[in-house]
Backbone as CSV, one residue per row, in Angstrom:
resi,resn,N_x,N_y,N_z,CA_x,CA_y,CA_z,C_x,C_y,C_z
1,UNK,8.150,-9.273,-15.052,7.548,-8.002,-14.691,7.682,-7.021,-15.857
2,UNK,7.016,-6.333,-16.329,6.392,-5.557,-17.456,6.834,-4.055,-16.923
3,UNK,8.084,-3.511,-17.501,8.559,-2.116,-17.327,7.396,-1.004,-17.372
4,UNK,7.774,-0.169,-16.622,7.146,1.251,-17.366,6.890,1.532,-18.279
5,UNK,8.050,1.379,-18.724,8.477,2.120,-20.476,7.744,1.392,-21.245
6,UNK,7.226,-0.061,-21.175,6.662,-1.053,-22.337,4.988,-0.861,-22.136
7,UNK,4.730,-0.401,-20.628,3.510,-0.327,-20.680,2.587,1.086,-21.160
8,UNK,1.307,0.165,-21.562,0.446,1.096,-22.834,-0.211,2.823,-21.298
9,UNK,-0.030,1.891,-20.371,-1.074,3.224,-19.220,-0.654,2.891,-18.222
10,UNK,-0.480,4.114,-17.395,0.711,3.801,-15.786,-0.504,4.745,-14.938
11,UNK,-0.442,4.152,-13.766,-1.224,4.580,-12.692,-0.795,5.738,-12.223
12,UNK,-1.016,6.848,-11.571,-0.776,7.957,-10.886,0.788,7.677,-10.244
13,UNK,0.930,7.000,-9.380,2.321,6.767,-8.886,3.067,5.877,-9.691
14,UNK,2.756,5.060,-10.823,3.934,5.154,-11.881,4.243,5.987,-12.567
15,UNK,3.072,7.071,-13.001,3.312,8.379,-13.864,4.361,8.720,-12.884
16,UNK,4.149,8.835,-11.972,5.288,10.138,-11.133,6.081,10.123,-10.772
17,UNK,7.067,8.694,-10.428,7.720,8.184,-10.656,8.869,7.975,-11.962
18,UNK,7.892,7.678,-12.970,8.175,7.256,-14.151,8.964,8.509,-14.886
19,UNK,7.970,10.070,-15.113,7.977,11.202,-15.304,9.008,12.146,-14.170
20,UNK,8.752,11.669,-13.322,9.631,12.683,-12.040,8.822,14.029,-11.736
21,UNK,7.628,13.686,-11.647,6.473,14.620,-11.594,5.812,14.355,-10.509
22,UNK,5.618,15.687,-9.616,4.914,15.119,-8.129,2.907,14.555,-9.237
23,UNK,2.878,13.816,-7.359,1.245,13.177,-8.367,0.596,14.311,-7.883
24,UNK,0.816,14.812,-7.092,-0.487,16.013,-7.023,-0.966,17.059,-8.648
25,UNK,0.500,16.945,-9.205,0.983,17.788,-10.390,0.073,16.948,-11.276
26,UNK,0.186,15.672,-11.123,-0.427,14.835,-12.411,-1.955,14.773,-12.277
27,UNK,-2.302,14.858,-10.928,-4.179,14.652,-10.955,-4.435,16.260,-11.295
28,UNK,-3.711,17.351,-10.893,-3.827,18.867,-11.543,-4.371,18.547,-13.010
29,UNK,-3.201,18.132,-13.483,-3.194,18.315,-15.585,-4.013,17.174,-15.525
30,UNK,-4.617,15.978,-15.019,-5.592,15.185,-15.827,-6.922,15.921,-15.322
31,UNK,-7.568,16.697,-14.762,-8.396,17.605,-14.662,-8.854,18.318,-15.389
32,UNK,-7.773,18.736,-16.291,-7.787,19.870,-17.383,-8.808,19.696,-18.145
33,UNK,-9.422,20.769,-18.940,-10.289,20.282,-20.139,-9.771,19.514,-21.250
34,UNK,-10.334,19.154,-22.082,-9.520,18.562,-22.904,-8.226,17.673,-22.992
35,UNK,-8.131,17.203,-22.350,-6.751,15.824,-21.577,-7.533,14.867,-22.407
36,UNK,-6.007,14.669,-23.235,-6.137,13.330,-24.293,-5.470,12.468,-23.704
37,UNK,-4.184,12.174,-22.774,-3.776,11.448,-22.379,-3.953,10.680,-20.876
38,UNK,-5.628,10.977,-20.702,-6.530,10.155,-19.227,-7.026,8.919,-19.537
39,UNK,-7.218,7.894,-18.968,-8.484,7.216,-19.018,-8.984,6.639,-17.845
40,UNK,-10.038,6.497,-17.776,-10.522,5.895,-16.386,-11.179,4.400,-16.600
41,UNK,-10.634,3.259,-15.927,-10.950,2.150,-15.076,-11.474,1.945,-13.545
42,UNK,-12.771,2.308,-14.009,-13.826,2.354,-13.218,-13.367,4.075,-12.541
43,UNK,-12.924,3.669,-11.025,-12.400,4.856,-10.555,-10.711,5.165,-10.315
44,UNK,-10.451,4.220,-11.096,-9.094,4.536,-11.173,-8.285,5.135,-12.549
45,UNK,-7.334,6.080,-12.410,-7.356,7.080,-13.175,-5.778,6.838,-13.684
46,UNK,-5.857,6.349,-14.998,-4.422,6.004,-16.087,-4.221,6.745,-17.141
47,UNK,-2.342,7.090,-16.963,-2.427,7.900,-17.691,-1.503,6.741,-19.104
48,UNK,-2.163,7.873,-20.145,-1.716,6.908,-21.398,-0.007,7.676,-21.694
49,UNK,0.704,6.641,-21.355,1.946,7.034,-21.274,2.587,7.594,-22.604
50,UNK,2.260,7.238,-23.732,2.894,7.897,-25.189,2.170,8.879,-25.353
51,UNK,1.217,9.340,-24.831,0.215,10.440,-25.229,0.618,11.293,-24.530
52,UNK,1.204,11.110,-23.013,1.589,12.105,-21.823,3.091,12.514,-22.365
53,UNK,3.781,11.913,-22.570,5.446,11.837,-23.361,5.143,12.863,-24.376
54,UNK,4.590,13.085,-25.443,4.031,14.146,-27.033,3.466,15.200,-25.683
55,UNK,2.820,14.962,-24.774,2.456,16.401,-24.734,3.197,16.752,-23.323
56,UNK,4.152,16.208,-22.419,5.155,16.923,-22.435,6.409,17.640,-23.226
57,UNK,6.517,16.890,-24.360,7.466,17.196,-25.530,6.645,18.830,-25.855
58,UNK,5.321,18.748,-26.040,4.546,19.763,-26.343,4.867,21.526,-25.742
59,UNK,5.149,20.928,-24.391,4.578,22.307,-23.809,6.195,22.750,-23.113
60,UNK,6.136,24.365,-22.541,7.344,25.066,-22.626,7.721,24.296,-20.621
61,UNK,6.673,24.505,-19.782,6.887,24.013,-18.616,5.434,23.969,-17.657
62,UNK,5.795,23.276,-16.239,4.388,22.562,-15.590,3.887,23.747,-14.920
């Protein structure tokens, strides 16, 4: 089984989990304009976990 931590994009409830971030919080910020760390498979919505990590490092709070 393939950790969190090793994987390249975590689903909504591994982000939130993973992060300790409610998911309501996480579909909020992938909404945003400009969100570098989304991608979508088909209709399912991954977040790119090293990209989300830099831009929590980024910002002062949620």
């Amino acid at each position: 089984m393939i950790l969190p931590s090793e994987k390249y994009a975590l689903t909504i409830d591994e982000a939130a989990q993973y992060f300790n971030i409610g998911k309501n919080k996480l579909r909020e910020l992938v909404k945003e304009p400009g969100c570098t760390f989304v991608m979508y498979s088909g209709n399912r919505c991954l977040i790119k976990r090293q990209k989300f990590e830099k831009y929590l490092d980024s910002i002062v709070y949620l």
